[in-house]
C-alpha positions in Angstrom: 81.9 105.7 82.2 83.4 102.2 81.7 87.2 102.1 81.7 89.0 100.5 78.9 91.6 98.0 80.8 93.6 95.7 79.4 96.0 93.3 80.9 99.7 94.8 81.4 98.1 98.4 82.2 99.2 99.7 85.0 96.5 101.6 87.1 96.3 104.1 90.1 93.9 103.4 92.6 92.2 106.1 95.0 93.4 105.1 98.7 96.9 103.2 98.9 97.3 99.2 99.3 98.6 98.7 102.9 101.9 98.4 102.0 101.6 102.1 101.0 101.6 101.8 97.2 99.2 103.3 95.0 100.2 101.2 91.8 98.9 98.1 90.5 99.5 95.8 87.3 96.3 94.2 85.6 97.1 90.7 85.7 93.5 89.0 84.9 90.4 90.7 82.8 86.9 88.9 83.1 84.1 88.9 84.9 86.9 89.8 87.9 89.9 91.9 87.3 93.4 90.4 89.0 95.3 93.4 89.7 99.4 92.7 91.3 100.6 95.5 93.8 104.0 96.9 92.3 105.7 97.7 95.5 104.3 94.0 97.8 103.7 91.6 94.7 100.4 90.8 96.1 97.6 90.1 94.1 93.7 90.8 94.4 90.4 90.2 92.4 88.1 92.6 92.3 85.0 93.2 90.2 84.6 95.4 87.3 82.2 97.7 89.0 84.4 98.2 92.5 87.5 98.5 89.8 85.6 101.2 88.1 84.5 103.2 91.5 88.1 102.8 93.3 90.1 103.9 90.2 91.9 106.7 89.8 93.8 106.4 86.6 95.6 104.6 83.9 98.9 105.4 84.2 100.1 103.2 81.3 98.7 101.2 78.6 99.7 98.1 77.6 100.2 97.5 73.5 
């Protein structure tokens, strides 16, 4: 099942960022998705299908 994202959502994915967060902001939707960790700031691209396997869920949509 495809996930809707949209930039400004705020997603949880399945095993934490380094850092120790589990939170991340979309920041870029194409054939990559930029996602911004909310704890470190740091940002990552990964493709839709890795997004899609790694997340857990949306916690909040952007309008």
């Amino acid at each position: 099942m495809p996930a809707d994202i949209k930039l400004g959502d705020i997603v949880r994915l399945r095993k934490p960022h380094p850092c120790g967060s589990y939170e991340w902001e979309v920041v870029r939707v194409g054939v990559d998705v930029g996602l911004k960790c909310l704890k470190c700031q740091r940002r990552v691209l990964l493709c839709k299908s890795t997004l899609e396997r790694r997340l857990k869920e949306i916690i909040s949509k952007s309008d």
